[in-house]
C-alpha positions in Angstrom: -93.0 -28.2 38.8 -96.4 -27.0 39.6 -97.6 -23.6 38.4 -101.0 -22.2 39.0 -102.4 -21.1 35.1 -103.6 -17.2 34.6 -107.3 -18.5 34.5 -107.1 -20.1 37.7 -108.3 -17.2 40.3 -107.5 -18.1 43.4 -111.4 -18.8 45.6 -112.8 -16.6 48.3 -114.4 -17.6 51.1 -117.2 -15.2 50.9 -117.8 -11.7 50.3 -114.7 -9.3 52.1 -116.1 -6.4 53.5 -114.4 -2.8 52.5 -113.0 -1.2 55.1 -111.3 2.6 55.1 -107.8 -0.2 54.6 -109.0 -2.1 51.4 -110.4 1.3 50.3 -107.2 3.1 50.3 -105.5 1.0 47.9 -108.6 1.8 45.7 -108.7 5.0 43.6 -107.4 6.9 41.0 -103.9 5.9 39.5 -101.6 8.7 38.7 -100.1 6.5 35.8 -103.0 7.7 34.3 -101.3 11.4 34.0 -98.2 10.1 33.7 -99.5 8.6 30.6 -100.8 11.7 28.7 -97.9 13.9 29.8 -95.8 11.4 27.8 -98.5 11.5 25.0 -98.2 14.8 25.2 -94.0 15.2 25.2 -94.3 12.4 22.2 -96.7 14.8 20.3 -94.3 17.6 20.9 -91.8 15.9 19.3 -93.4 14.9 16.4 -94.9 18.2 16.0 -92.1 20.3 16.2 -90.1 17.7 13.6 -92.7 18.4 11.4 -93.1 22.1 12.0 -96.8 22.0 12.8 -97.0 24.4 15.0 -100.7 24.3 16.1 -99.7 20.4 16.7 -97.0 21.3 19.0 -99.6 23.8 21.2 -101.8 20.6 21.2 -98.9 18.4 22.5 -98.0 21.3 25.4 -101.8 21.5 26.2 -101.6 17.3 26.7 -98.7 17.1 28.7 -99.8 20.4 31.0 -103.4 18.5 31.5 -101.6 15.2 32.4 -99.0 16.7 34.6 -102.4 18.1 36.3 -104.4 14.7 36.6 -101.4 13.3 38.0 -100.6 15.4 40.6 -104.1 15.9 41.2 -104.4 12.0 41.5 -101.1 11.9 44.0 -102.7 14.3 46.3 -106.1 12.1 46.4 -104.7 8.7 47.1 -102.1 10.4 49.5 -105.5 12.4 51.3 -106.9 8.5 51.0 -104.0 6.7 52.6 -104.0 9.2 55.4 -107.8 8.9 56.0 -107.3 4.9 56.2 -104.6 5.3 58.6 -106.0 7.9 60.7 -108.9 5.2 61.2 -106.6 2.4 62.3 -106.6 0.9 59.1 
C-alpha cells in the first residue's frame, strides 16, 4: 500500500492568485475564543477549589474576553463568506 509521508507537500503549478473565494476561507478562527473561554472556565474551577477569590475574577474576566473574540471572530468570517459570495465567489 502506497501512502504519501507528512513531508511530502503536494507541488503547485505556479503561484494561485487570491480571489474574494480563497480569501474567505482565510481569517480569524473563533477556536481561538473558544480556547480562552475554556482557559477561563478551567481557571474558575481551580480558583474557586482553592478559594482564591481574586483568581476566580481573573478566570470570569478570561472567559468573558474569549466568549468576545469568538463571537467577534464568527461575525467577521460570516461578514467574509458573504462578501465572497456576494462577488460570485
Amino acid at each position: 500500500m502506497l501512502c504519501v509521508a507528512m513531508s511530502e507537500a503536494p507541488k503547485t503549478t505556479g503561484d494561485v492568485p487570491t480571489t474574494d473565494a480563497t480569501a474567505a476561507g482565510k481569517g480569524p478562527d473563533p477556536v481561538i475564543g473558544a480556547g480562552l473561554t475554556l482557559l477561563g472556565i478551567f481557571i474558575m474551577g481551580v480558583a474557586g477549589a482553592a478559594q482564591a477569590h481574586y483568581a476566580f475574577n481573573l478566570g470570569t474576566l478570561v472567559a468573558c474576553v474569549g466568549a468576545v473574540v469568538f463571537v467577534l471572530f464568527v461575525a467577521l468570517s460570516a461578514l467574509k463568506q458573504r462578501k465572497a459570495t456576494a462577488n460570485g465567489g
